[in-house]
C-alpha angles and dihedrals in degrees: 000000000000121000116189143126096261086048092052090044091049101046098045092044079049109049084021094053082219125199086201135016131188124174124178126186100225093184106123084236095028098238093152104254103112122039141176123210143185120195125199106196131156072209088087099051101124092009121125111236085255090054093048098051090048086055079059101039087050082048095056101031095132093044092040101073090048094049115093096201130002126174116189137193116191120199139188112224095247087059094046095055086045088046093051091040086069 
């Protein structure tokens, strides 16, 4: 399995039919074992933030166990325009 930034992003933009996808490797040598996100869906409209993350963490099931840290924002795509507006 590959486990890099470009095969998170794909594969949330992907299952979570994103809007927008980031993914950061946040590893000191960027050896892909701590990552930030941030999901744009139209997925998590009515969605508690729990709920939400749950949708991610399904998403991710088979990277989950092999990444060390991973801190996640999720986003619908109304919150996303306001959160860029600011």
């Amino acid at each position: 399995m590959e486990l890099s930034a470009c095969s998170l992003r794909d594969k949330l933009r992907r299952d979570l039919e994103a809007d927008h996808v980031e993914v950061e490797d946040t590893t000191l040598n960027r050896c892909a074992t701590s990552f930030r996100v941030l999901v744009v869906s139209t997925k998590f409209e009515g969605k508690s933030l729990l709920q939400r993350h749950r949708l991610v963490n399904e998403c991710l099931a088979e990277e989950l166990p092999h990444i060390h840290a991973f801190e996640q924002k999720t986003l619908t795509p109304e919150q996303w325009t306001r959160e860029r507006q600011k």
